[in-house]
C-alpha positions in Angstrom: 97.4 94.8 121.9 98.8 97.3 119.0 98.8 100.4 119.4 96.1 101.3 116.9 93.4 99.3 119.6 93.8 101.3 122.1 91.0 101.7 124.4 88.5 99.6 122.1 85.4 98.8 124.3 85.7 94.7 124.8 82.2 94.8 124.6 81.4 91.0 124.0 84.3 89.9 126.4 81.5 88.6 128.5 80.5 85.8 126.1 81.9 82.5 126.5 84.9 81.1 124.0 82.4 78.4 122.9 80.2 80.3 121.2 82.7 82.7 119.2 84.6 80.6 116.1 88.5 80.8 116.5 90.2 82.6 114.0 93.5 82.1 112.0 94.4 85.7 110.2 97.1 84.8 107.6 99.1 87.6 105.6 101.9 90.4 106.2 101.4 91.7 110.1 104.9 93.8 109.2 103.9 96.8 111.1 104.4 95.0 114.2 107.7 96.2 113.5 108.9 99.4 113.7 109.1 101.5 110.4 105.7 99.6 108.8 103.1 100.6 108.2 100.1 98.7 109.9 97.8 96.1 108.1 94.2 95.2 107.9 95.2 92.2 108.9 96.9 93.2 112.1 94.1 95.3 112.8 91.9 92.9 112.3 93.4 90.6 114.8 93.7 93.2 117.5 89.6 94.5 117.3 88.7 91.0 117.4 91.1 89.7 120.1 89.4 93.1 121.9 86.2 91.1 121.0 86.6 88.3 122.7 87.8 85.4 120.2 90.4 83.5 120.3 93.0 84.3 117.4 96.1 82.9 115.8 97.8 85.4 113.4 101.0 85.0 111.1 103.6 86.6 110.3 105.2 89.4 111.3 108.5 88.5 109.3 109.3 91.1 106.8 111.2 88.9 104.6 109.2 87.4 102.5 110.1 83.6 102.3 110.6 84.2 105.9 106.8 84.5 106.2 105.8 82.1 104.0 107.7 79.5 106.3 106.5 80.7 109.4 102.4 80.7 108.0 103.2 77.1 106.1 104.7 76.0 110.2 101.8 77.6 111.6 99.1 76.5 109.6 100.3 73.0 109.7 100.4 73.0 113.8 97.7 75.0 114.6 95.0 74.6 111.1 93.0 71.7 113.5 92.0 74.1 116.2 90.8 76.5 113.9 87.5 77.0 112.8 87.9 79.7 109.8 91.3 81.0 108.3 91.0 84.2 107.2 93.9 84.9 104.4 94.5 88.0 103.5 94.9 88.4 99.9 97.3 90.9 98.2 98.2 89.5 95.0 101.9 89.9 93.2 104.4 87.8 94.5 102.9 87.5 97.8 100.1 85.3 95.7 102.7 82.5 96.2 101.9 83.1 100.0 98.0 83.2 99.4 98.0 80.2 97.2 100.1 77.7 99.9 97.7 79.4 102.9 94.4 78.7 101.2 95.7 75.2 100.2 96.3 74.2 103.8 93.3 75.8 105.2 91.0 73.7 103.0 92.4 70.5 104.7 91.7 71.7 107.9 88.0 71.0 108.1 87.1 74.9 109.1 86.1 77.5 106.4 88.5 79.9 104.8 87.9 83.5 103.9 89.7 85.4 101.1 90.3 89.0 102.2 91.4 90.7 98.8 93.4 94.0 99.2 95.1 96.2 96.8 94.6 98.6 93.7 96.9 96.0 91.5 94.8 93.5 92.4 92.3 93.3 89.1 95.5 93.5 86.8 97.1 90.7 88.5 93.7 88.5 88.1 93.6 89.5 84.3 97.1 88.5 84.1 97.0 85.3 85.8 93.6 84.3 85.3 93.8 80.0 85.8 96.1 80.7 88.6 93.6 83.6 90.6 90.5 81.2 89.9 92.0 78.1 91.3 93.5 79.3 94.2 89.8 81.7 94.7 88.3 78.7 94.2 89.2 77.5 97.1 87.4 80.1 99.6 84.0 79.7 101.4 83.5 83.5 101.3 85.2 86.2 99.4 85.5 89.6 101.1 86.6 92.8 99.3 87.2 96.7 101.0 85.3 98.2 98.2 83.3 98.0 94.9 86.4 98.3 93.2 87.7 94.8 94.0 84.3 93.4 93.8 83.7 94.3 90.3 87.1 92.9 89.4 86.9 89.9 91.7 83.2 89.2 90.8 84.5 87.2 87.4 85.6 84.8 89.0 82.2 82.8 89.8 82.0 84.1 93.8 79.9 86.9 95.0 81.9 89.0 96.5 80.8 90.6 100.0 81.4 94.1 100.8 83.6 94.6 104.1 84.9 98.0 104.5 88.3 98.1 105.9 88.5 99.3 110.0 90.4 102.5 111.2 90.9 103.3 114.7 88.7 106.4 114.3 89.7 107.5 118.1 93.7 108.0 117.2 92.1 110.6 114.3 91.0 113.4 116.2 88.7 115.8 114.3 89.4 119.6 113.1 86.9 121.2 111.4 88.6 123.3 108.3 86.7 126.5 107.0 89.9 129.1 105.8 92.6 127.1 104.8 96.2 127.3 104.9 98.4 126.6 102.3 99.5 123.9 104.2 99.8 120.5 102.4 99.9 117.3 103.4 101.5 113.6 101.7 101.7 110.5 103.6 102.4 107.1 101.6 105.3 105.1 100.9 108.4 106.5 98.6 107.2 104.1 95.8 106.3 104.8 92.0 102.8 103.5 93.1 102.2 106.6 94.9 103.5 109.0 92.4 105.4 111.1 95.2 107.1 113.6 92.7 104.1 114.7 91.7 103.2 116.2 94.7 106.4 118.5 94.2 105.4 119.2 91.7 101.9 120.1 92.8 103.5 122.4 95.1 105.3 124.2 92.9 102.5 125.4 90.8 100.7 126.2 93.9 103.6 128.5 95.1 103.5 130.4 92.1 99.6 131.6 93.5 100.3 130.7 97.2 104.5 131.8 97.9 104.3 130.6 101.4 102.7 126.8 100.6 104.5 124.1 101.9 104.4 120.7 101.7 105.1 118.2 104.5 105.9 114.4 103.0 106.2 111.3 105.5 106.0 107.7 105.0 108.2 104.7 104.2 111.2 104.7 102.3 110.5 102.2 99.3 113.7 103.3 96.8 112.8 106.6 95.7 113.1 109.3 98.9 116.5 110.2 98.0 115.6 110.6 94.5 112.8 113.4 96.0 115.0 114.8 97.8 117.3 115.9 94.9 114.5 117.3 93.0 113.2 119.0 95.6 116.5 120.9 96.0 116.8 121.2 92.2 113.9 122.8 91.6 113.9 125.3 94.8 111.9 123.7 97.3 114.3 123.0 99.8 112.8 125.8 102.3 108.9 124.7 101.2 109.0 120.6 101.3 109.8 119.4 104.5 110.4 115.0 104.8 109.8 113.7 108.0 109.8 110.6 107.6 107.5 107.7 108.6 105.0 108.4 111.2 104.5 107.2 114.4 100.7 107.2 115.5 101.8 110.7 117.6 103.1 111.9 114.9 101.2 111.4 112.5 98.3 113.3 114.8 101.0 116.0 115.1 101.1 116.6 111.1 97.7 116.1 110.1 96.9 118.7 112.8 99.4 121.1 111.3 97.9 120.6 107.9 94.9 122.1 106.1 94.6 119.7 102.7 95.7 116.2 102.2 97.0 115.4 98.8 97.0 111.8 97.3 98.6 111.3 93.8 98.7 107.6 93.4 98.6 105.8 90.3 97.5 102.6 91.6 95.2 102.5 94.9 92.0 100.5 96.2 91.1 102.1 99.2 93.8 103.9 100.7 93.9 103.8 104.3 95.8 107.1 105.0 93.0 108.9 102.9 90.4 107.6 105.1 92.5 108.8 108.0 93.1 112.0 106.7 89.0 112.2 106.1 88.8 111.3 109.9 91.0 114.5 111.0 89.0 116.7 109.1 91.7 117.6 106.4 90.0 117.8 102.5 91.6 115.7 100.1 92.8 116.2 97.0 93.4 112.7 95.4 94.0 111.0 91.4 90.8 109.4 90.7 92.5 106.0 90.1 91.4 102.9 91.0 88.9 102.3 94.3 89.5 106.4 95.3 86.2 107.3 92.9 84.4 104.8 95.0 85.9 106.2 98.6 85.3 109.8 97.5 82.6 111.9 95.7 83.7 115.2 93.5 83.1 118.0 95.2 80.9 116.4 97.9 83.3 114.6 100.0 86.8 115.4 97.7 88.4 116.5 94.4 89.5 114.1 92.3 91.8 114.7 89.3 93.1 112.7 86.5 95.9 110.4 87.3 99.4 112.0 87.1 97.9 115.9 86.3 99.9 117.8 88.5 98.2 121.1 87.1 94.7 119.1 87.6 95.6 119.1 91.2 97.5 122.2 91.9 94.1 123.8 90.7 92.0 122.2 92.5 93.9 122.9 95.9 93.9 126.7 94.8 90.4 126.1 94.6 90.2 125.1 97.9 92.0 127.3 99.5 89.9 130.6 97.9 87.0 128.7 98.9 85.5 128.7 102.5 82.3 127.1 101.4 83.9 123.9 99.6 86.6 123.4 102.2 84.0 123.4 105.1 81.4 120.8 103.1 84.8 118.5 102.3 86.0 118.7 105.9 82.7 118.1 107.6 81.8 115.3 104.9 84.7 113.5 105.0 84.4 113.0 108.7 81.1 111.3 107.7 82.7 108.8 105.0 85.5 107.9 107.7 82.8 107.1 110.5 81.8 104.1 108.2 84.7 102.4 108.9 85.0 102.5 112.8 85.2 98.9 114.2 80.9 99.5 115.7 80.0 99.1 112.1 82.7 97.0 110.7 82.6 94.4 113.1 79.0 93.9 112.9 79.3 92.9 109.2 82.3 90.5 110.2 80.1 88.6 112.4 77.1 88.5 109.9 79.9 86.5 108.2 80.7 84.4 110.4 77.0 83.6 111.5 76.2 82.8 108.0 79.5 80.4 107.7 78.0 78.6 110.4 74.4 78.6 109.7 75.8 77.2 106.1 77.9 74.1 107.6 74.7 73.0 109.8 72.2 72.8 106.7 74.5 71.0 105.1 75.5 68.9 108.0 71.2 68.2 108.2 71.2 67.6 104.8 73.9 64.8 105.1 72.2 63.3 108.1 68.7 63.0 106.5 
């Protein structure tokens, strides 16, 4: 089991195999390897391994072409004892991926799911829209995180159900917040996606209120950490930013703990997982309001959100917070609430209201045929 399961209740362990439908989870599992970060789709195969059903999941491989072989090898030994295929949909060039998946798992007789994922998602549809609707086309049931991806998805002739994504709410451990720190907190990958020298440059302008602020940044390398690095030391904030790099679960407890505010200053971002994390510890967040994070967060109820890219947008609203004991307490106290929606009680119920209605569809029609 990973790590991120630990001590689930197996509370339906007790039913027998027959009457659970087996699952095939097909998409990127890298974080079973160290230095990634962890998937829906990995986490979704450990809660419902926890659950009782019987699960096939593919691929770990961090190479790309890698993985596509091992699903396509998979898929085409396994697709026959399978009775839904559950392909995890992230657009890009891992569409390529997604398009050979679904293809397969409409031969196999079972009913495939498309689990779409990703803040670039709706510009990839609109830029390949023949492509997105054919290989769409080819799911039983189309299930988004968020409203974001349903709105964007919902052109393409499916409605779109609403599964939040699952946290492991217990590896979150609360702190309430009321007086802040100037302690500030980043955690995403060292990608232009996620805007990370933006948050230097949030911390600058927050120093020149706040002298002892100080930043803490962690998360995977993806070609630009050096590059922060350097301007971090160019512009004086050797002593104030402090890289650690990515987090181990431990770790990342450690941090967040330390921390008073979470800042998030992506460009592109459907429903960030470390957001709803850093909701679940209690830290207030600070995020761009870009993509799916205006449908995660509320203004001033359970976040600030800030234009995209306004580094003096968010270095005043975290001044905000900190003079404010009033906001950071609703913020802290709220966001606990909007993480608690996405614990594995709740989430998994709505998974197997899917499932129920997959199979309740297959015997009308299966009547039908036989009448």
């Amino acid at each position: 089991m990973h790590e991120a399961t630990a001590g689930v209740p197996r509370r339906a362990m007790n039913r027998r195999a027959g009457q659970l439908p087996r699952l095939c989870i097909v998409g990127p599992m890298v974080g079973r390897n160290p230095g990634y970060v962890t998937t829906q789709g990995e986490l979704l195969t450990d809660y419902f391994r926890a659950a009782g059903y019987d699960v096939i999941s593919v691929s770990s491989s961090p190479n790309r072409y890698m993985r596509l072989l091992d699903i396509t090898a998979t898929l085409v030994r396994c697709l026959r004892r399978v009775d839904i295929v559950l392909v995890e949909v992230y657009g890009g060039l891992s569409f390529l991926v997604e398009d050979v998946a679904s293809a397969l798992a409409r031969v196999s007789g079972g009913h495939t799911i498309m689990h779409l994922h990703g803040g670039a998602m709706p510009e990839f549809m609109a830029r390949f829209p023949r492509w997105t609707r054919r290989v769409l086309g080819r799911a039983d049931a189309i299930v988004t995180p968020s409203g974001f991806l349903a709105t964007a998805g919902g052109t393409y002739d499916h409605v779109l159900r609403i599964i939040p994504n699952v946290i492991d709410l217990a590896a979150c451990p609360f702190r309430q917040r009321n007086r802040l720190r100037a302690r500030l907190f980043w955690m995403r990958s060292f990608h232009r996606t996620y805007n990370p020298l933006m948050a230097l440059r949030v911390l600058e302008r927050v120093r020149s209120v706040y002298p002892d602020a100080t930043l803490v940044m962690a998360g995977q390398d993806k070609g630009l950490e050096g590059m922060v690095h350097k301007e971090a030391a160019r512009v004086g904030l050797d002593g104030a930013a402090r890289f650690v790099g990515f987090l181990n679960p431990a770790a990342k407890v450690r941090e967040g703990d330390a921390a008073d505010i979470f800042i998030n200053t992506s460009s592109v971002d459907n429903l960030p997982g470390a957001v709803i994390e850093a909701c679940a510890m209690g830290l207030p967040v600070v995020s761009t309001a870009v993509g799916g994070v205006p449908y995660l967060l509320t203004d001033n109820e359970t976040g600030l959100l800030v234009p995209d890219n306004d580094s003096n947008a968010m270095a005043q609203a975290v001044t905000r917070l900190l003079g404010d004991p009033a906001l950071a307490t609703r913020l802290s106290s709220n966001g606990r609430r909007v993480a608690e929606r996405f614990c594995w009680e709740q989430v998994g119920r709505q998974w197997e209201e899917l499932f129920a209605q997959l199979r309740a569809a297959r015997s009308d029609l299966r009547e039908e045929s036989e009448t």
